[in-house]
C-alpha positions, 0 to 999 in steps of 0.5 A: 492437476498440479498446474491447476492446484497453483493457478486456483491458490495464485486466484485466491489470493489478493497479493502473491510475492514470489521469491522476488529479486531487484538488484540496483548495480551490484547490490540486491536491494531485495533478495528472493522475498516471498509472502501472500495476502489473503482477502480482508487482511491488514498488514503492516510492512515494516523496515528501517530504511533502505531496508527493501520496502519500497521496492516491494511494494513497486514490484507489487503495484507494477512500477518496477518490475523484478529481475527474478520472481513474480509477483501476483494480484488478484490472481493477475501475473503483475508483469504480464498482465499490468493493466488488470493488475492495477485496476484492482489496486488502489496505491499511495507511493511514499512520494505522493505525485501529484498535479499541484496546478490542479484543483481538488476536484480537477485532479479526481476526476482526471484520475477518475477518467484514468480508470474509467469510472463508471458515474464519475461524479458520484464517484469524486463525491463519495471519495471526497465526503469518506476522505474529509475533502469537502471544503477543500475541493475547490482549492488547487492542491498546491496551497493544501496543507501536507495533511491535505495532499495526503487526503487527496493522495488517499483519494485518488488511491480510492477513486476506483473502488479497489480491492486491494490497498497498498500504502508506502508511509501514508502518514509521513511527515504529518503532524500527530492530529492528522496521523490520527485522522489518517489512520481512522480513515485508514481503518475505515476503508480496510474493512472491506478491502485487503491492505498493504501498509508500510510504516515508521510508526510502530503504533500506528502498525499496532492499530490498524493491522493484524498481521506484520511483515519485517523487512531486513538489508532485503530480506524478510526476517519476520511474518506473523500475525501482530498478537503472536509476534508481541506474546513475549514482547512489544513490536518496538522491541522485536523490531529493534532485535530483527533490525538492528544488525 
């Protein structure tokens, strides 16, 4: 009955995290982090950097595996079951790789026949219209701007039609009118998905999430929903605080 309690909690979830550990020679770049997603909710991962945020969420997406701990989607063991895993989460790595030889569109569909979409086509021109490609797809990414790559970026991430969103630093680098235009698109997508979502931009955390994690030297030092964490003070205040050690 036990066993069957955590199997039915584990489902239930879009993202479980483990008490997971990854160690990069001697140090421990992530040390027994733990914490669940439930279904819909938005939150912001927050950290300096170095402080264990992209490895998360790797651990998350499949990318990197733990040398201790799980990590769960969907109800799916990510390290036993990586291919179910991922066809439930849509994921923009903080590098954002892609095919700079290929056309927009090109590269859509090729994702698009990664996760065997069912009516590709009508699939690449969903995404393209809810991601502001449209004059744009018959480009070759290379000579997109950088807020154009991110798009396509979003894009593929979209493609499928995931459940589950997990976005390292969507907006870096980006002039302050794409970052808007990103973050709307961001919210737009988050309302029927659940979202993982890591940021320098603490404004940008604030407007879209309504739930923030902290992340310190690998640790976890906050996780609480936005209004509770801010009663006594603003987010760029308690994260200075938990963070500046």
């Amino acid at each position: 009955m036990f066993r069957q309690a955590i199997f039915e909690k584990i489902a239930g979830m879009s993202i479980l995290v483990d008490r997971v550990t990854k160690w990069y020679g001697s140090q421990a770049a992530v040390s027994q982090v733990q914490f669940e997603l439930q279904p819909g909710e938005i939150v912001g991962f927050l950290g300096p950097n170095g402080a264990g945020k992209s490895t998360t969420l790797k651990m998350i997406t499949g990318y990197l595996q733990p040398d201790e701990g799980s990590t769960f989607v969907g109800g799916f063991d990510v390290q036993k079951n990586a291919l179910a895993a991922k066809k439930l989460i849509g994921y923009l790595p903080e590098s954002n790789a892609l095919y700079y030889e290929m056309y927009v569109k090109e590269y859509l569909k090729f994702v698009a026949n990664l996760y065997a979409v069912e009516n590709a086509s009508a699939a690449i021109a969903s995404v393209i219209e809810r991601t502001g490609l449209a004059r744009e797809q018959r480009k070759k990414i290379g000579q997109l701007s950088k807020g154009y790559k991110q798009r396509v970026g979003l894009a593929a991430s979209l493609i499928h039609q995931p459940k589950i969103l997990v976005l390292d630093e969507p907006t870096s680098g980006l002039d302050p009118n794409q970052i808007v235009e990103i973050r709307e698109l961001i919210r737009q997508e988050a309302a029927n998905k659940t979202v993982l979502f890591s940021s320098h931009i603490l404004q940008e955390v604030e407007a879209i999430c309504n739930r923030v994690i902290i992340i310190q030297k690998g640790k976890i030092v906050a996780d609480a929903p936005l209004e509770e964490l801010t009663k006594q003070a603003s987010l760029e205040h308690v994260f200075k605080r938990l963070t500046n050690v």
